[in-house]
Residue, then its C-alpha position, 0 to 999 in steps of 0.5 A: x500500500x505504501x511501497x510507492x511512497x518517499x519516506x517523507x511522505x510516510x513521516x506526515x502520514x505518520x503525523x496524521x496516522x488518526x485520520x487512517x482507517x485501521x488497515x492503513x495504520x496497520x501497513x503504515x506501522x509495517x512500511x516504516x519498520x520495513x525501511x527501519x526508518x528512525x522515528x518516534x512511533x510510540x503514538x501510532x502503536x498506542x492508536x493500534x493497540x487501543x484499537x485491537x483493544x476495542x475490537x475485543x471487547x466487540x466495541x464496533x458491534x455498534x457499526x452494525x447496530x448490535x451491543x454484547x452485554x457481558x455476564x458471569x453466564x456469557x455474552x448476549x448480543x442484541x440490537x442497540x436502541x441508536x439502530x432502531x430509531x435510525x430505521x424509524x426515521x429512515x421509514x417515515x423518512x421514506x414515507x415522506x418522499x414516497x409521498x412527493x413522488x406520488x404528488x410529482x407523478x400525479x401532478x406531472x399526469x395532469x400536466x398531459x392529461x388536461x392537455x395544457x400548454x406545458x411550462x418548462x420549469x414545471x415539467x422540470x419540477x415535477x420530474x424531480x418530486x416524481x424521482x423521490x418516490x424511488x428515493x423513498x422505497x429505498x428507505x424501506x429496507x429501514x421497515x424490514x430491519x426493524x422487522x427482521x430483528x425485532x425480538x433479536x438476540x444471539x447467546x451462549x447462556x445456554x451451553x449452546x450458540x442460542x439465536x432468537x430471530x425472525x426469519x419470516x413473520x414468527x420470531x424463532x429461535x435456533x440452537x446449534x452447536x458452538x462450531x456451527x457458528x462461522x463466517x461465510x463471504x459472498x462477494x464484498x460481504x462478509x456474513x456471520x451464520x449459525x448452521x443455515x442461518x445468517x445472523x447479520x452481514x457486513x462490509x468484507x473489505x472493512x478490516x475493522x468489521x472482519x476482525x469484530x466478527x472473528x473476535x465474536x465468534x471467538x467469544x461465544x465459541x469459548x464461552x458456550 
């Protein structure tokens, strides 16, 4: 990643190793050990290892809208409340320019139905509200989140990886084995699956998500 880069410009990346995702402070640290270039690098290991720390205390659940309750009988993991009024408001978000496109679509029929002569700017407009209706649908996905994972938990309470999910319409809850619980990437997404079921899925090329996952799975399968 930074084998093209002059040591200077790896000495100010090092300045601004903060403002670097996860991977990049990864290779950033990698470059300049590779060069044995001599710096103070005290601040940028202090930013990994906070970092790694965070990571396995499944502090970044919440990138995915989940939190993990520890306890003396195990973990619980459930969705976070910050998630589910994000989807609220995505649904009447949704609502809202579902409803202008309607009003675009409607008003930009009439504009040919009732045969008038047809102004510009009005057609312009009506074109755009009309292009909000699709913008609406697409905050819809909100509405099947919430329905998806409403009830939702993952444990080990039990001695066994407990899912409590609503595939369907009936909120189910499936136990299996501790070794069924696995990762499974389907092209740029990463998929966390108990047995057939998926659990939730995330972005595969965040290295921060990946490794969140991995340390879940790590630790409900050492405690179940």
């Amino acid at each position: 990643m930074y084998t093209e880069k002059t040591d200077n410009e790896l000495l100010d990346l090092l300045e601004q190793h903060k403002m670097l995702t996860f991977e990049s402070q990864l290779q950033l640290k990698k470059e300049l050990v590779r060069r044995g270039i001599e710096c103070d690098k005290e601040a940028l290991e202090t930013t990994i290892l906070n970092k790694r720390t965070d990571i396995e205390k499944l502090a970044y659940l919440k990138d995915f809208g989940f939190t993990a309750d520890f306890n003396e009988n195990g973990v619980v993991v459930t969705r976070t409340l910050n998630a589910m009024v994000t989807d609220i408001v995505a649904v009447l978000m949704g609502l809202l320019l579902f409803g202008i496109g309607v009003y675009g679509i409607g008003s930009l029929a009439a504009m040919f139905i009732n045969g008038n002569e047809i102004n510009v700017i009005s057609l312009a407009i009506n074109l755009a509200l009309s292009s909000l209706l699709f913008t609406g649908i697409k905050f819809f996905n909100g509405f099947k989140r919430l329905w998806d994972y409403a009830g939702f938990s993952l444990s080990n309470l039990e001695g066994v990886i407990t899912l409590k999910k609503r595939f369907d319409i009936k909120l189910e809850k499936v136990m299996e084995n501790a070794s069924k619980l696995f990762l499974e990437e389907n092209e740029n997404e990463m998929v966390l699956k108990l047995g057939k079921n998926t659990v939730f899925s995330t972005n595969a090329e965040n290295l921060t998500q990946r490794m969140t996952l991995e340390e879940l799975i790590k630790t409900l399968q050492k405690k179940a």
